[in-house]
Structure formats: C-alpha cells, structure tokens
C-alpha positions as CSV (number, residue, x, y, z in Angstrom):
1,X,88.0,-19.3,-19.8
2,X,89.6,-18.3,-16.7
3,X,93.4,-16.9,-16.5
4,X,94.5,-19.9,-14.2
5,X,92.8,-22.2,-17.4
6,X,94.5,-20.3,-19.9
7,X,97.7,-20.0,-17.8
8,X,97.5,-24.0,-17.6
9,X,97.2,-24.5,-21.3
10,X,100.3,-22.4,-22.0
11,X,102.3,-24.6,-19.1
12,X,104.3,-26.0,-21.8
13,X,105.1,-22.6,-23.6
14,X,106.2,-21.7,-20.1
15,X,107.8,-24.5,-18.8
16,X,110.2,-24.5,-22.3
17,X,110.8,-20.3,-21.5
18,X,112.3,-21.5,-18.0
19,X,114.1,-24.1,-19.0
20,X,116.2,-21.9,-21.8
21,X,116.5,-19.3,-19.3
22,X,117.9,-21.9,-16.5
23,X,120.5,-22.9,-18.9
24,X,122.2,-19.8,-20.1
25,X,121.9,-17.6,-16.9
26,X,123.6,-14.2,-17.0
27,X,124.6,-11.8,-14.1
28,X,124.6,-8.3,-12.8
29,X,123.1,-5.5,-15.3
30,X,124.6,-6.8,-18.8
31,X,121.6,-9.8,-19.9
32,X,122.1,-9.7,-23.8
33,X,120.7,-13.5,-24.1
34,X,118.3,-13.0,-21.5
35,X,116.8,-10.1,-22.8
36,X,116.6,-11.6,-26.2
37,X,114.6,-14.4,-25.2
38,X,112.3,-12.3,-23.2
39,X,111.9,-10.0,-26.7
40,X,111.1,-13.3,-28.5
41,X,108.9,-14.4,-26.0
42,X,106.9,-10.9,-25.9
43,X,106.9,-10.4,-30.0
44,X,103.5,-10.6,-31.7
45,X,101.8,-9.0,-28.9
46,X,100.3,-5.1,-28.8
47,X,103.0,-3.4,-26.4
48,X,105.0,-0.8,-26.4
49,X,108.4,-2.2,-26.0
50,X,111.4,0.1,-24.2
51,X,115.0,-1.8,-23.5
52,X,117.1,0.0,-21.2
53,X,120.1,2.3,-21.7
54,X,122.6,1.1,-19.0
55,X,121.1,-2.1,-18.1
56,X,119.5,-4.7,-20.1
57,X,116.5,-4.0,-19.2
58,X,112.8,-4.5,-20.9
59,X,110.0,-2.3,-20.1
60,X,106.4,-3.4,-21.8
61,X,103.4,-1.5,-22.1
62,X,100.3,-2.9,-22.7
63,X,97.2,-0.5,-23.3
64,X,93.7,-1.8,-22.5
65,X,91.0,-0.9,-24.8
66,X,88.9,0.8,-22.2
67,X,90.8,4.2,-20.2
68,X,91.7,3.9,-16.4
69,X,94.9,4.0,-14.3
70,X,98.4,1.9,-14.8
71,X,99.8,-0.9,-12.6
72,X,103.2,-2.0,-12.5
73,X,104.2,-5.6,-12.7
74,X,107.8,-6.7,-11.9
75,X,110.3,-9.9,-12.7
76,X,113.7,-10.0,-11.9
77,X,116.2,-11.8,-14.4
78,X,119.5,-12.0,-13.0
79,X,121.3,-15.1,-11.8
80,X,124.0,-15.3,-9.4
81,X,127.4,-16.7,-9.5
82,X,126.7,-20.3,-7.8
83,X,128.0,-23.7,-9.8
84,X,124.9,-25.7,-9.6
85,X,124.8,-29.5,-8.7
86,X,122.6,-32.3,-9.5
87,X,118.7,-31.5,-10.7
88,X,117.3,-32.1,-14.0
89,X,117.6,-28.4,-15.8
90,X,121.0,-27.7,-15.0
91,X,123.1,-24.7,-15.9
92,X,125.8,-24.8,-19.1
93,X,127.5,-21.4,-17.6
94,X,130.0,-22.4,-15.7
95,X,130.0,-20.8,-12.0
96,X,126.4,-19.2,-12.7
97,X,123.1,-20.4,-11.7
98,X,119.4,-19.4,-11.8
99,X,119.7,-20.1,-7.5
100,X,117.2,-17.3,-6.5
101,X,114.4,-18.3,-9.0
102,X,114.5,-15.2,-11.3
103,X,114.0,-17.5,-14.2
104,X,110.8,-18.0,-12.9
105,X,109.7,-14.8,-12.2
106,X,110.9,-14.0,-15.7
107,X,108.6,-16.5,-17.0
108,X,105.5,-16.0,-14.7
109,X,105.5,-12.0,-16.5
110,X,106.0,-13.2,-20.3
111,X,103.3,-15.1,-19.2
112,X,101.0,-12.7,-17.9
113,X,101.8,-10.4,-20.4
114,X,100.1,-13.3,-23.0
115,X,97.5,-13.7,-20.9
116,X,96.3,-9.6,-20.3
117,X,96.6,-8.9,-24.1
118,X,94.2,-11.5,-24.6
119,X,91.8,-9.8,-22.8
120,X,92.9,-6.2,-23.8
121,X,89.4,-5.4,-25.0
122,X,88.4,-6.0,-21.4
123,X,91.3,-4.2,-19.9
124,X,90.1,-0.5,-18.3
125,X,94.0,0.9,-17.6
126,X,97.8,0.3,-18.2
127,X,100.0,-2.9,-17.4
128,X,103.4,-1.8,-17.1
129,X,106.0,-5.3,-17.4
130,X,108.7,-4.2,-15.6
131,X,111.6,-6.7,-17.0
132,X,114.9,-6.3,-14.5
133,X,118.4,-6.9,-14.8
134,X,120.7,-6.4,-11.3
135,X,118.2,-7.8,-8.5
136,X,121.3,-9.7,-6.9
137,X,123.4,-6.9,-5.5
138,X,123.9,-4.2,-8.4
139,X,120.2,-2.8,-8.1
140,X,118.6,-2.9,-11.5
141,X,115.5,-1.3,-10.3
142,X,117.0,2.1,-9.0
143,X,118.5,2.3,-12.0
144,X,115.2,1.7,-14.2
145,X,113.2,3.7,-12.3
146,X,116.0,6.6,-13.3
147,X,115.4,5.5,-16.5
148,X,111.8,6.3,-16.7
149,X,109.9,2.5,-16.0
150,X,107.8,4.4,-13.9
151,X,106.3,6.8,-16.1
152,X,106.6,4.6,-18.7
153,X,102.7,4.9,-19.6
154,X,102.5,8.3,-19.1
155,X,101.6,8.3,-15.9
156,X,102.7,6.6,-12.4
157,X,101.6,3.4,-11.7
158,X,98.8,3.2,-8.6
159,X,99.7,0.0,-7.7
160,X,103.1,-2.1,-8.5
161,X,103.3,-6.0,-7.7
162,X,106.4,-8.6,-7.4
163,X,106.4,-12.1,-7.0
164,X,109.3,-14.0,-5.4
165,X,109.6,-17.9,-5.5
166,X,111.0,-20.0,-2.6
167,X,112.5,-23.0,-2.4
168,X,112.3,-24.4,0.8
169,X,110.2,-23.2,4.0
170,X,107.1,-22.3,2.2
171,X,104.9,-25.4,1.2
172,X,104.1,-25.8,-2.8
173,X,101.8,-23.3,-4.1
174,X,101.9,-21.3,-1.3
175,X,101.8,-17.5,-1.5
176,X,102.1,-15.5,1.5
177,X,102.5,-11.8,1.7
178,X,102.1,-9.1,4.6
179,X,101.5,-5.5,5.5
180,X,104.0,-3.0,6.4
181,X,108.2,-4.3,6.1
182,X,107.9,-7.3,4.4
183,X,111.9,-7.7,3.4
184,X,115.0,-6.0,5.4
185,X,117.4,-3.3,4.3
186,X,120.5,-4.7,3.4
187,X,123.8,-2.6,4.0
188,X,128.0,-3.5,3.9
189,X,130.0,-2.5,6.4
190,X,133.7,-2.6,5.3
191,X,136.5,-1.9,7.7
192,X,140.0,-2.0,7.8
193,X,142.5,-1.5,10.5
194,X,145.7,-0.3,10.3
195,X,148.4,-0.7,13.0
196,X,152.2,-1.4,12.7
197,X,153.4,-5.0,12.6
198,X,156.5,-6.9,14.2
199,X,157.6,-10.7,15.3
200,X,154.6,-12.2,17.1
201,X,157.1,-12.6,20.2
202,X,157.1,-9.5,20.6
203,X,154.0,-7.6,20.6
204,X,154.7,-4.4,22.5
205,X,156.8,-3.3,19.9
206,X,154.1,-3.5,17.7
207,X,150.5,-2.3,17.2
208,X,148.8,-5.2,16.6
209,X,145.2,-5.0,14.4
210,X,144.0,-7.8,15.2
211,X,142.6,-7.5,19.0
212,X,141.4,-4.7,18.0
213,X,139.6,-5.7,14.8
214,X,138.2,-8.6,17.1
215,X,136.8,-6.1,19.5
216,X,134.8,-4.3,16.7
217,X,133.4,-7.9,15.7
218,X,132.4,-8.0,19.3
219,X,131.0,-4.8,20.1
220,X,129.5,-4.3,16.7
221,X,127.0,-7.3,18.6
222,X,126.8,-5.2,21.5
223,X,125.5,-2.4,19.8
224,X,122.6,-4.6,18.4
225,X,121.7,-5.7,21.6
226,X,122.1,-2.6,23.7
227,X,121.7,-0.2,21.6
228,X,118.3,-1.2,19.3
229,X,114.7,-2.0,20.5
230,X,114.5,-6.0,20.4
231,X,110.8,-5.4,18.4
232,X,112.6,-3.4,16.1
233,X,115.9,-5.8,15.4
234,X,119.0,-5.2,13.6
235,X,121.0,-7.7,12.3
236,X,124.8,-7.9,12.0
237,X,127.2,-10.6,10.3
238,X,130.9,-10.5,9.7
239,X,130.8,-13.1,7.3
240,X,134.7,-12.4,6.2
241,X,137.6,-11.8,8.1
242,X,141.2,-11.5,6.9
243,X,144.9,-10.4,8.4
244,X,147.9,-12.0,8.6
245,X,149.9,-14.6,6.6
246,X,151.5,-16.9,9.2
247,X,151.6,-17.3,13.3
248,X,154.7,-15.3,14.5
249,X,154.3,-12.5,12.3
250,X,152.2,-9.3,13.7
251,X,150.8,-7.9,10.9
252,X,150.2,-4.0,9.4
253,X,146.4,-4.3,8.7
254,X,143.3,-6.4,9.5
255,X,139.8,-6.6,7.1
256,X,136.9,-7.4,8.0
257,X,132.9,-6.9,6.0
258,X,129.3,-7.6,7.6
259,X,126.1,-7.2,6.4
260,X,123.7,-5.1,8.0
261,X,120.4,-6.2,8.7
262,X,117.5,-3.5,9.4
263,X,113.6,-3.5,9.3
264,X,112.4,0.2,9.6
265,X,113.6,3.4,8.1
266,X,115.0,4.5,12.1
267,X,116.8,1.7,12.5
268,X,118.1,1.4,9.0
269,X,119.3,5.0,9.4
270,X,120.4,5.4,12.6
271,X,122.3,1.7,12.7
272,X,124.5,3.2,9.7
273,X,125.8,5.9,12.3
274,X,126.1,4.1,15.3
275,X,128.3,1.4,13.6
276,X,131.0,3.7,11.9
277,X,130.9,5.7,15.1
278,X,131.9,2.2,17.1
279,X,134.8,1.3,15.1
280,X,136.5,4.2,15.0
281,X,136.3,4.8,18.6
282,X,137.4,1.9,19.4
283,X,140.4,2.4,16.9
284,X,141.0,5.6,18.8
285,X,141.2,4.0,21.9
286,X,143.8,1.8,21.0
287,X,145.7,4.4,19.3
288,X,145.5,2.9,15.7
289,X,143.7,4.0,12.4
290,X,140.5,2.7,11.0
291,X,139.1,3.1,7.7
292,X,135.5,2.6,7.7
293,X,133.5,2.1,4.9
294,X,129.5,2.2,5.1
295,X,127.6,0.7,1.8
296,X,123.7,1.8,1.7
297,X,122.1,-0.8,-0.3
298,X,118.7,-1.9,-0.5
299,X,116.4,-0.1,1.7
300,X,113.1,-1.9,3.8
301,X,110.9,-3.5,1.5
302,X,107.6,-2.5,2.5
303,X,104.8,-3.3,1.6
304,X,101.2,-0.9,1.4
305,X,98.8,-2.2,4.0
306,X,96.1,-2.2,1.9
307,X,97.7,-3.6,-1.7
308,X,98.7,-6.2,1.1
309,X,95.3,-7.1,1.4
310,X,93.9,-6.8,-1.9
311,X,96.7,-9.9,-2.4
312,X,95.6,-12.0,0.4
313,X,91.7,-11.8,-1.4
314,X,92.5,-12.0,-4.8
315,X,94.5,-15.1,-3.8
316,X,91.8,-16.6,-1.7
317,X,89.2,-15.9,-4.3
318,X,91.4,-17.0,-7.4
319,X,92.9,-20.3,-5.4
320,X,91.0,-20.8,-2.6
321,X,91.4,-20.0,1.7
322,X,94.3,-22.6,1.9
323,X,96.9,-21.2,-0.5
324,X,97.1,-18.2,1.2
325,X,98.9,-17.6,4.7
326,X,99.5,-13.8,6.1
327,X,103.4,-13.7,7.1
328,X,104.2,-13.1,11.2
329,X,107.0,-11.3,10.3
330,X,109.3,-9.9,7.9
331,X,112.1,-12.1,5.8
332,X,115.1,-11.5,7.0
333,X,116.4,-10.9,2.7
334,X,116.6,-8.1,0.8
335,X,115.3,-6.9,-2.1
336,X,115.4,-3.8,-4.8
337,X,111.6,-4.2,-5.5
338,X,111.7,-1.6,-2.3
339,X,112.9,1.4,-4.6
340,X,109.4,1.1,-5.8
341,X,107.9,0.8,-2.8
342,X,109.4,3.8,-1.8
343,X,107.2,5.5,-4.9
344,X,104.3,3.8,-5.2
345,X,101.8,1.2,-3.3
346,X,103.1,-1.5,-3.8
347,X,103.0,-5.8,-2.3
348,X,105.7,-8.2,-2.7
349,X,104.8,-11.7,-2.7
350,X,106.1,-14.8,-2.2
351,X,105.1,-18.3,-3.7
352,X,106.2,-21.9,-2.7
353,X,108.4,-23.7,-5.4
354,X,109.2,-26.6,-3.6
355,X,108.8,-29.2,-5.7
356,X,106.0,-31.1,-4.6
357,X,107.5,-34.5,-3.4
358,X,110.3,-32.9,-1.4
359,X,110.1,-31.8,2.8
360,X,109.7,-27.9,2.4
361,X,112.0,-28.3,5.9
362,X,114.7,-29.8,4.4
363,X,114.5,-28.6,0.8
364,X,117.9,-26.6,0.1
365,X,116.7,-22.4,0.5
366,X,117.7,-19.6,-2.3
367,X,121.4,-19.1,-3.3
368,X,122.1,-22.4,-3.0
369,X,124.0,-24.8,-5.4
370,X,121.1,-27.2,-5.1
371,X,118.1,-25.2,-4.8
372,X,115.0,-26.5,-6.8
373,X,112.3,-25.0,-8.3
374,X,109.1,-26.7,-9.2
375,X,108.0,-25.7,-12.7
376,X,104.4,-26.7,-11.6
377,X,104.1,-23.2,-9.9
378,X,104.6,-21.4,-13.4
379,X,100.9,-21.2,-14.7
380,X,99.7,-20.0,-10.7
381,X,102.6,-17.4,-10.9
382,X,102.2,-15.8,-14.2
383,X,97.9,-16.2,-13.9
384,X,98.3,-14.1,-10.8
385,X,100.2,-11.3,-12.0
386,X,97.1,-11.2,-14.7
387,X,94.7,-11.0,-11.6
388,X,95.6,-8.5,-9.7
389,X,96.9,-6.6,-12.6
390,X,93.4,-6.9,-13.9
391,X,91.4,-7.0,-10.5
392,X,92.9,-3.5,-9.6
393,X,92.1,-1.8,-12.5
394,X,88.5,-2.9,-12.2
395,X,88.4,-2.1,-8.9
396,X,90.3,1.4,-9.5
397,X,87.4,2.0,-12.4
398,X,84.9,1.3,-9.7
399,X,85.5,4.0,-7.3
C-alpha cells in the first residue's frame, strides 16, 4: 500500500486530531494541552520522545532499521490571538484561533510519524519530528534549535522540510515551493518622539512631535524607494500610530511601529541601519529627541535550490504534474522555519487548503477571523512529509 492509501485510511484519525486541536488553541511558547494531545497521538510508536525545557516543545526520533543519514520534519502548533467567526470547527478559547493553519500542520506530522514507523524496517536513516511551539512572533524554533532538535539523533539533519497550509490564493491541493528566498525577513521598527507640548494655538512655543513623526512615516518610504534595488525590495508599514489626546493640545511625545519587510541577507542587514539612521536625523534636524528601537526577527526563509527541486519531483511523481506549481516569487510572510534554513538544506512548502467549493480569490487569507481550512488536504499533507522524509534517505543511501 502506498503512503497517500494509508494516509487516506487514517483521514478519520486525522481529521478527529484537528478538530481537538482547532478547539482548544493555545499561544506563544506555553502549549500544555497541545502538547499533550500530540504525546497521545504519538504513544505506542518506536520514538525517542524529547519535550522541551522552555517551550512546549516535542522532539521525536524515529530510527529506521537500516543505517543512513537523518532528516528533519517540522509542524508548528501555535495559534494566534484572533476571535473566530462562523465555520463549522470553531474555537471554545475565547480571542484565540487556529487562523494560520498550525493545527494542520500539527496533524499532517502525527500523521507521518504513523505512517514512517510503519515502514521502519524499510527506513535506511533518522526522521527527526520537529513539534514547535512560538511560530507566530516568539520564535519557537530558535529556541529548539538551542535546545538541541538538531542533533537530536546524533547527528545533523541533511535535509529539514516544512509544510505551510493556505487558505486562499492557492487552489485546493496545491503545493508550490521555490529555490532560493522563499519567505521575507520580518523586523519591528519602534520609534518614539519626544518634543515639548503646549496649546495647539500656539505652536511656536512648543516642539511639536507630530510633523516630525509624520516626516519619518514619509521618508521611511523614501528610503525604500531611493535607497534599495527595486529586484531586491524592501517593505515598510507603519501599521500603528499614536500621540495626542484631543485637537488643541500639542502633545510631549508621538509613537509609531512598522514592520520591516526584506528578501536577502544585504537588504535585510543593511535596511536595519539605514532606517534608525533616518529617524534620528530627522529628529536632529528638528531639534527634538528620538528613541529608536530596531527588533531583528525572523530572518529570509530560504530555501536550498536543490531540496527545492527534489520537492517539485517527489510531488509530481507522488500526485501528479498538475498539483505542483514552482513559485515566481517569494511570499511576502515570514517564518521561523528560516533558523533552520540558516543550518541545514532545507524547502518550505506550501499547500492549498481552500476548501474545495469556495473561490481561492475570494476565500478569507491566514490570520483571519474567518479563514478556512479544508480537512481534505490532511492525508496529502502528512503522506508527503513520509515521502520525502523517505525519498531522501533512499536517495542519500544511493550516492
């Protein structure tokens, strides 16, 4: 039996999984219930179970019964803190919802996990089941691969894989993947202005922040168009802005945060420089203080040319020419999957989860209240993980 027949006659198994981890999502780094259900789901197979010291965390090793190298497979677990509406498998946490899919994901590796011991006698290697708390913002996967996840068979990993579904955009059952960045860097810029406020009639006996702040919001674009090469782009949005309490009062300070956007290690690098150096000339100029806070977070996702590859045939072979599409370009999200890119090769791919009878075009994207995610995808998600967890380390033992 194949793993994508297998994979279909535990749909059920996984289907109930997703549903329990849908309703009782948990966020950040602290996953008690989550982790519990992925240790119940995973008991009664032959790994070597690890859980994480400052996160909750599960690492799983399963050894094959033949020797050879170790791959990595990961699955995120974290929700975010979004009330859901409407849909059928809805949330019972108040103000936290599985938007981004990582109950999924979660799902998809229990399930490959079920599906490679099966076939352990056939296994020539290591499957690593990377299990992740802190994808949305605290960067679970830094902090696991501090904790050992990559040597967590004794030896590093020569391939890691991640799956990501997507609500909207990508038609059903899609999987797509690319060489080279495949997901941005993701940085905060935080910056507050301090002046000296006064009645709003009379502003020359004041130092008002909020021009000035204004002009940063300005030229902060200006430095991504003059200063960046447009086939190389950096993205900047000041999605909050705060000062002042009512019209005719100047006020002492003015907030405002962006995210940073970047697609190559120069940019992401150089952007971080360029934008503190902005504001606080243009503080100076104006004879007022700045302080200017830079946040490195996530760093370009990108993926190994040739692991990139491997994906696209193992796809085509395992599902045929059509479910497979090479991305033009990078997305335009982030993602902490790139701390192990940075260490070893490594592809992040993405999968279609719209559900079947709704317009991928007008379907409701990631982080929203009303995303949807098809359950149909779950057998295709986790019987991939098995292939290429299996095809690579055949194809590592061949060489």
């Amino acid at each position: 039996m194949s793993l994508r027949e297998s994979a279909t006659d535990m749909r059920d198994e996984l289907v109930r999984l997703r549903h329990a981890l849908h309703r009782e999502p948990e966020l950040g780094l602290d996953l008690p219930r989550t982790q519990e259900k992925v240790l119940a789901a995973l008991s009664g197979l032959p790994l070597d179970v690890r859980l994480g010291e400052r996160l909750s965390s599960v690492t799983a090793v399963l050894r094959g019964a033949l020797p050879g190298p170790t791959v990595l497979l990961r699955g995120d677990m974290d929700a975010l803190p979004v009330s859901e509406r409407g849909g059928e498998v809805v949330s019972q946490a108040e103000g936290r919802m599985h938007a981004c899919g990582h109950d999924l994901h979660t799902t998809m590796l229990a399930g490959a996990a079920h599906l490679l011991a099966a076939r352990r006698d056939r296994l020539a290697g290591n499957v690593i089941f990377m299990f992740q708390p802190g994808e949305e913002g605290p960067g679970g996967a830094k902090i696991m691969i501090d904790e050992g996840v990559l040597d967590a068979a004794g030896e590093r990993p020569v391939a890691a894989y991640a799956l990501h579904v997507i609500s909207s955009v990508l038609p059903h059952g899609m999987f797509i993947t690319r060489g080279g960045p495949m997901m941005a860097a993701a940085d905060r810029l935080v910056v507050t202005v301090r002046g000296a406020g006064g009645h709003g009639s009379t502003p020359h006996h004041a130092r008002d922040p909020i021009p000035v702040a204004c002009e940063m919001v300005t030229a902060l674009q200006t430095m991504v168009t003059r200063g960046f090469d447009v086939f190389d782009p950096v993205v900047v949005t000041v999605g909050s802005f705060h000062a002042g309490t009512v019209d005719n009062v100047i006020p002492d300070e003015a907030r405002f945060e962006a995210t940073i956007r970047s697609f190559s290690a120069a940019s992401h690098a150089r952007v971080q420089e360029r934008a503190v150096a902005l504001v606080r000339g243009i503080a100076a100029a104006h004879g007022l203080e700045v302080e200017a806070g830079y946040e490195v977070n996530y760093p370009v996702t990108v993926n190994d040319h040739a692991e990139a590859d491997f994906v696209g045939g193992v796809v085509r072979e395992a599902y045929g020419e059509e479910r497979f599409v090479t991305a033009p370009q990078p997305f335009t999200g982030s993602e902490d999957f790139s701390f192990v890119c940075d260490q070893v090769p490594s592809a992040f791919v993405a999968l279609g989860a719209c559900p079947a009878d709704a317009d991928p075009a007008k379907a409701a994207y990631n982080h929203s209240a009303e995303a949807r995610f098809d359950d149909a995808v779950l057998p295709d998600g986790a019987a991939l993980y098995a292939e290429l967890a299996m095809r690579r380390l055949g194809l590592e033992l061949s060489r």
